[in-house]
C-alpha positions as CSV (number, residue, x, y, z in Angstrom):
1,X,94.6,129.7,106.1
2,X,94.3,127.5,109.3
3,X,96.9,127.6,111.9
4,X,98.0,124.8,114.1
5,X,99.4,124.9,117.2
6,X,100.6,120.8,117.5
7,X,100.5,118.5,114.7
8,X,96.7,116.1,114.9
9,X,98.3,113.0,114.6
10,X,95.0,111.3,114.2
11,X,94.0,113.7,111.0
12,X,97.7,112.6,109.8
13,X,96.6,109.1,110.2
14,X,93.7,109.4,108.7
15,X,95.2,111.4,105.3
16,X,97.8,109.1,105.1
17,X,95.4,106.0,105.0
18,X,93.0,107.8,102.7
19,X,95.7,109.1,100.4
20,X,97.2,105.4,99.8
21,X,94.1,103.8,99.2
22,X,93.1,106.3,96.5
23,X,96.7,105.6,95.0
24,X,95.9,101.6,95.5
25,X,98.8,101.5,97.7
26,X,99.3,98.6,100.5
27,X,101.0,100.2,103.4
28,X,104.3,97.7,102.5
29,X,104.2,99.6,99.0
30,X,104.1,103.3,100.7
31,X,106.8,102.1,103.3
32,X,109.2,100.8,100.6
33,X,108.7,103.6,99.0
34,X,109.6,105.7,102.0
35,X,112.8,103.3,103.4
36,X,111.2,102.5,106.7
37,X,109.5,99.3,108.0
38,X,105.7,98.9,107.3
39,X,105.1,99.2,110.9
40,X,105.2,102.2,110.9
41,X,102.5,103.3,108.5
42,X,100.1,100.8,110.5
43,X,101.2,103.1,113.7
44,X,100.2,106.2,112.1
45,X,97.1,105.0,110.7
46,X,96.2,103.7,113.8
47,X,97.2,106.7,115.7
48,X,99.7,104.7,117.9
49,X,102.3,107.1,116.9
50,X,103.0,109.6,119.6
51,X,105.6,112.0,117.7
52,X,106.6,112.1,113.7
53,X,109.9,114.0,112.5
54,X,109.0,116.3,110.0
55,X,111.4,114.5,107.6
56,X,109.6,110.9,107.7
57,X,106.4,113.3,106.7
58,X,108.1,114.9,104.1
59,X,109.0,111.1,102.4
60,X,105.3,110.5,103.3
61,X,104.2,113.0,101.3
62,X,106.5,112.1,98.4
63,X,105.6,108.9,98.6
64,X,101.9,109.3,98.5
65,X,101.8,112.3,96.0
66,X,100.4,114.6,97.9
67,X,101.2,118.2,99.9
68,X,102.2,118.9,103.3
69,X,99.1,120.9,104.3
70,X,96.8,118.1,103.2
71,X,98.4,115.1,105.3
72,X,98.2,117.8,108.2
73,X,95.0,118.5,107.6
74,X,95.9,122.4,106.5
75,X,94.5,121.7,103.2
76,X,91.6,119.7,101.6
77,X,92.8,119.0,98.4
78,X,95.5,116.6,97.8
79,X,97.7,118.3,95.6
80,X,98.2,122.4,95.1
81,X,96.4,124.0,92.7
82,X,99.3,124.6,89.6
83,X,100.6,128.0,90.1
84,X,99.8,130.4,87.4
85,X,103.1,131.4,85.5
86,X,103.4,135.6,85.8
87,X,104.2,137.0,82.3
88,X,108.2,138.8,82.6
89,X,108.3,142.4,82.7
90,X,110.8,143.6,80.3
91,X,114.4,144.6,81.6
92,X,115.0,148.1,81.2
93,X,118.7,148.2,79.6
C-alpha cells in the first residue's frame, strides 16, 4: 500500500467532488449532512483549503459513503472490499 507523507489536498478535492456527484449529491446536501456550511465543500473542491482536521474528513467520508484511503487518494475503489468472515476454531474445554 502507498504511503503519504502530507495529505494531497487537491486529490481530496477531487474525490470529494467525484464521490458526490456519483451519489447525485449538491455540495449543500453533503454539507448538511456533515453540520458545516456549504462553503466549505466548494473550498475543498476547489483546493482553496490549506489544512483539513481529520475529524471533518472522517464526517466527509460518512457523508459520502465512502473510505478514508479513497478520499486520500490511498485507495481507488470507493468502498473496501467486504471482509471475508474466518470460520471459529473450536475452544478447547
Amino acid at each position: 500500500m502507498p504511503t503519504i507523507e502530507r495529505l494531497n489536498l487537491e486529490v481530496l478535492g477531487d474525490r470529494v467532488r467525484q464521490r458526490r456527484k456519483a451519489r447525485q449529491l449538491s455540495q449543500q446536501e453533503v454539507a448538511a449532512l456533515m453540520h458545516i456550511p456549504q462553503s466549505w465543500i466548494s473550498d475543498v473542491e476547489n483546493g482553496k483549503r490549506l489544512h483539513v482536521e481529520a475529524d471533518t474528513i472522517y464526517r466527509c467520508c460518512r457523508a459520502l459513503g465512502c473510505s478514508l484511503d479513497y478520499l486520500t487518494g490511498l485507495s481507488d475503489t470507493p468502498t473496501p472490499a467486504a471482509k471475508r468472515s474466518r470460520p471459529r476454531k473450536a475452544t478447547v474445554g
